[in-house]
C-alpha positions as CSV (number, residue, x, y, z in Angstrom):
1,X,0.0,0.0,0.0
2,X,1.1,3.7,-0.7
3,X,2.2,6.0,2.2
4,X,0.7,9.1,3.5
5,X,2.8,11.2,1.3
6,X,2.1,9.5,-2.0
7,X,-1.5,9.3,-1.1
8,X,-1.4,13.1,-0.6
9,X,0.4,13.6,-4.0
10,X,-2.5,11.7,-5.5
11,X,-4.9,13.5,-3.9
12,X,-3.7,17.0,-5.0
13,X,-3.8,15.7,-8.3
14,X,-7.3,14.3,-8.4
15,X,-8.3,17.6,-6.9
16,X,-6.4,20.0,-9.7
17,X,-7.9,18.0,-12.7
18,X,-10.9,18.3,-11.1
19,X,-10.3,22.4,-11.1
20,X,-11.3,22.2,-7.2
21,X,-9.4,24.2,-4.9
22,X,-8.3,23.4,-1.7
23,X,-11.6,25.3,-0.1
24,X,-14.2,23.8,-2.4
25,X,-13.3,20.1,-1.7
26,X,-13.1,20.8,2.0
27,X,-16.4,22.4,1.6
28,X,-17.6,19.5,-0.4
29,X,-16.4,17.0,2.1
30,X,-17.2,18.5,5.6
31,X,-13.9,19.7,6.7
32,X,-11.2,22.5,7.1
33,X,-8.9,23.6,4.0
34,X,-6.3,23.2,6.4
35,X,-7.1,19.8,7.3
36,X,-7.1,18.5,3.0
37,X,-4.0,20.9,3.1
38,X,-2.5,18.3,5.6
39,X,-3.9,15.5,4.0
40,X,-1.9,16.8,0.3
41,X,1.5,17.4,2.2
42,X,1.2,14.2,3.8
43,X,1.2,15.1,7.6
44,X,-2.2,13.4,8.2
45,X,-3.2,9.6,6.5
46,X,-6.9,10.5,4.9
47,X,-9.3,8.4,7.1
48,X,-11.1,6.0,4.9
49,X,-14.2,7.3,5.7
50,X,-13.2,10.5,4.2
51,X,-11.6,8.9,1.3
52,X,-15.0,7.2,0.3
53,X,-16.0,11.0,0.1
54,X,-13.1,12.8,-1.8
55,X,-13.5,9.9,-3.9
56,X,-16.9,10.7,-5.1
57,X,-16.3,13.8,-5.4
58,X,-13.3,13.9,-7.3
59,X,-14.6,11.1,-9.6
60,X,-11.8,8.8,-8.9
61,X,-11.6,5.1,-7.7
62,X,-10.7,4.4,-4.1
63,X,-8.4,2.0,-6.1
64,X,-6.8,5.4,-7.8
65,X,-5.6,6.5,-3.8
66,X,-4.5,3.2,-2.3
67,X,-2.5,1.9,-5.5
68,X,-3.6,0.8,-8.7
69,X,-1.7,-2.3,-7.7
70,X,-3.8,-2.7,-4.7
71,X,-6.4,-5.8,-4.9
72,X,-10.2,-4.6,-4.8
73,X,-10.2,-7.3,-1.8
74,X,-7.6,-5.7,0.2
75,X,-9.2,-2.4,0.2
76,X,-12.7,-3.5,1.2
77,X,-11.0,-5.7,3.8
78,X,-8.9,-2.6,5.0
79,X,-12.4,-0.2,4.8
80,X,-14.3,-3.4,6.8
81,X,-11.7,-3.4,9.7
82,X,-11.9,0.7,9.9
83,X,-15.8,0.6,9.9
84,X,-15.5,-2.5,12.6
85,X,-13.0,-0.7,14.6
86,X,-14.9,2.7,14.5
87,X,-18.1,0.7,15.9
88,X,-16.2,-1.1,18.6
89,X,-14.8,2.5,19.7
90,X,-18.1,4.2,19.5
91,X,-19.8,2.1,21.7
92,X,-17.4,1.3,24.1
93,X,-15.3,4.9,24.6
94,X,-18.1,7.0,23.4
95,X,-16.9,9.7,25.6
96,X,-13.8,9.6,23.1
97,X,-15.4,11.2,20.6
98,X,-17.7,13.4,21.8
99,X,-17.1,17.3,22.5
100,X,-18.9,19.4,24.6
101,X,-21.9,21.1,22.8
102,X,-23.1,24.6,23.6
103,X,-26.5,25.9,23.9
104,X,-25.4,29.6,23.8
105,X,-21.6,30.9,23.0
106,X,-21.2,34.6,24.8
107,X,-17.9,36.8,24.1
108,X,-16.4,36.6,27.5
109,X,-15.0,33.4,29.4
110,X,-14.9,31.0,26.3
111,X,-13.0,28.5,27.8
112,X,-15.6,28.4,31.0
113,X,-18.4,27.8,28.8
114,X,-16.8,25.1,27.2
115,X,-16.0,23.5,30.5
116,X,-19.3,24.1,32.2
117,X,-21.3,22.5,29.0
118,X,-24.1,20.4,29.7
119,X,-24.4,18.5,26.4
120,X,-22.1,16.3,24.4
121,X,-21.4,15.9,20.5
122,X,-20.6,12.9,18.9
123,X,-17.8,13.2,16.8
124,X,-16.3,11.5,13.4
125,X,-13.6,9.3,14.1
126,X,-11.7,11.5,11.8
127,X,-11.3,14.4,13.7
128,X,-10.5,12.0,17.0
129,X,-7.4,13.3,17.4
130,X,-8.3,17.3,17.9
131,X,-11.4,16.5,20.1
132,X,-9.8,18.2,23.4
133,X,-9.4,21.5,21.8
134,X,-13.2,20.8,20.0
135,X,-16.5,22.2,20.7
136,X,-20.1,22.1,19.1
137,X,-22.5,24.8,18.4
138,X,-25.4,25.3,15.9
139,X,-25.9,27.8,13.5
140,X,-29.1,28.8,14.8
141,X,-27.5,30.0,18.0
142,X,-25.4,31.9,16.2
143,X,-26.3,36.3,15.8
144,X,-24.9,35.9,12.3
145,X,-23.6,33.2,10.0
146,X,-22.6,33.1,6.6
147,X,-24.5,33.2,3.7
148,X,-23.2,29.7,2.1
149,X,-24.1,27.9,5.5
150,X,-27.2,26.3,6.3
151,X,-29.2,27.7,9.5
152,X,-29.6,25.0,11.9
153,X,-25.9,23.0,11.1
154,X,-24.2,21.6,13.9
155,X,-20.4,23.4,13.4
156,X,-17.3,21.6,15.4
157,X,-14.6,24.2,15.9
158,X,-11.3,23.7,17.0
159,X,-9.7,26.3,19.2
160,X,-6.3,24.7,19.5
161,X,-5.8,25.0,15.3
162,X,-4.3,28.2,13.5
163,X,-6.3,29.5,10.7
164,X,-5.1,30.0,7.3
165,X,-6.2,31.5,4.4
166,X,-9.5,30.3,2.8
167,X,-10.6,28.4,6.3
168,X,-13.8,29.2,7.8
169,X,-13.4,30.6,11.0
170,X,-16.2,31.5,14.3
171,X,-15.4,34.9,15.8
172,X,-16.9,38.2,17.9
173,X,-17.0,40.9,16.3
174,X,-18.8,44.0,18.7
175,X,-20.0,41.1,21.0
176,X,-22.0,39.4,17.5
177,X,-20.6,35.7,16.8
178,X,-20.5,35.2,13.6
179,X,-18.9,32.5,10.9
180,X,-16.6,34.1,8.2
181,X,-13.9,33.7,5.7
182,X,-10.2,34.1,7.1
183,X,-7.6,36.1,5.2
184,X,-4.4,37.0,5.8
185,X,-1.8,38.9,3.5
186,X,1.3,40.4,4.8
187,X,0.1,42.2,8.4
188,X,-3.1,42.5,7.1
189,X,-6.0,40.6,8.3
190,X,-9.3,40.4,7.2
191,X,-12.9,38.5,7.2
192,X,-15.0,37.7,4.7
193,X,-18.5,36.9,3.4
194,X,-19.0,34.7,1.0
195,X,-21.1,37.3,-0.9
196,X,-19.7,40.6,-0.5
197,X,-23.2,41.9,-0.7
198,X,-23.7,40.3,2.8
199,X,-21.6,42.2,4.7
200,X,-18.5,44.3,4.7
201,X,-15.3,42.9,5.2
202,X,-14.1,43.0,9.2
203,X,-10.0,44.3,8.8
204,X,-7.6,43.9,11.5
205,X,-7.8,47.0,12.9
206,X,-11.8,46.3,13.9
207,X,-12.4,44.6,17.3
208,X,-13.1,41.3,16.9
209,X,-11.8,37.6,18.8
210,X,-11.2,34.5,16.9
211,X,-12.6,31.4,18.7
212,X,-11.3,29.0,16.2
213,X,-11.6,27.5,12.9
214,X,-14.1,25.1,11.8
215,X,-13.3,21.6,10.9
216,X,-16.7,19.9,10.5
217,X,-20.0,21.7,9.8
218,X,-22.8,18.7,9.7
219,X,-26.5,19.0,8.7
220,X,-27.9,16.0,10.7
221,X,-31.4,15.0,9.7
């Protein structure tokens, strides 16, 4: 089988013939552009459940990421045992993979909400590994979202990660959460809409707190 870094080369391939960038697969997928940024340099191995996703997306065999030498057998086995193994951790470490969901997010004492949460959110498998820096929130409790994002979706956000360019991002801006569209060029800093019609861009010199970037945004049903 391939290693990480190949599997990332293939990956930014896929994704350039495919005239996505970074952002729009993320987007398409349900996660941060820095997290598929990862996945293309090769620092993270892409989760098989997220594969089965770029894959559809991108048009391309999982065959296409794993090796075309790889036997069709051997990847359903290896997407079997990760399925199995995801099961087995869900039900017996469920506290594992869950955050702590908020009700209401205020400007002041983050951290203490977040602690003081009543309600949990289960988490993919996938994003496991940043679930201590994670929490939950939904759009609807939000004073103002972004245009391109449902009302009512469940957003994870990390506030252990470092945002770069292109990620969505929750912040305060004159005590109003909102979700926008981080940029950064030289000193200058600024957030986005993703239709400029919505709202006016927020620079660096406005007050305004990041709480963190977000990795998952999920519409549950």
């Amino acid at each position: 089988m391939i290693n990480k870094v190949e599997m990332g080369k293939k990956l930014e391939l896929a994704r350039i013939e495919k005239e996505l960038s970074q952002l729009e697969l993320a987007q398409e997928v349900g996660l941060s552009q820095g997290m598929i940024g990862k996945y293309e340099r090769g620092i993270n191995r892409i989760p098989p459940d997220v594969l089965q996703k770029i894959s559809r997306v991108l048009e391309k065999p999982i065959s296409y990421f794993y090796g075309e030498d790889e036997s069709p057998d051997n990847i359903r086995e290896i997407l079997k045992n990760f399925v199995k193994e995801g099961e087995g951790k869900y039900r017996t470490s469920g506290a594992e993979y869950q955050v702590p969901f908020l009700d209401e997010l205020y400007s002041t004492n983050i951290l203490e909400q977040i602690a003081l949460a009543r309600h949990k959110y289960v988490i993919s498998p996938n994003i496991a590994d940043e679930k201590d820096s994670c929490f939950a929130i939904k759009t609807s409790n939000l004073g103002s979202i972004d245009i391109d994002i449902a009302v009512d979706t469940t957003i994870v956000v990390s506030t252990n990660i470092s945002p770069i360019n292109g990620d969505k991002v929750l912040i305060f801006h004159n005590d109003m959460s909102m979700i926008r569209t981080y940029y950064k060029k030289g000193d200058m800093v600024e957030f986005t809409s993703s239709n400029p019609m919505f709202s006016e861009p927020i620079a660096k010199s406005e007050s305004y707190k990041i709480v963190g970037v977000i990795i998952v945004m999920e519409k549950r049903l």
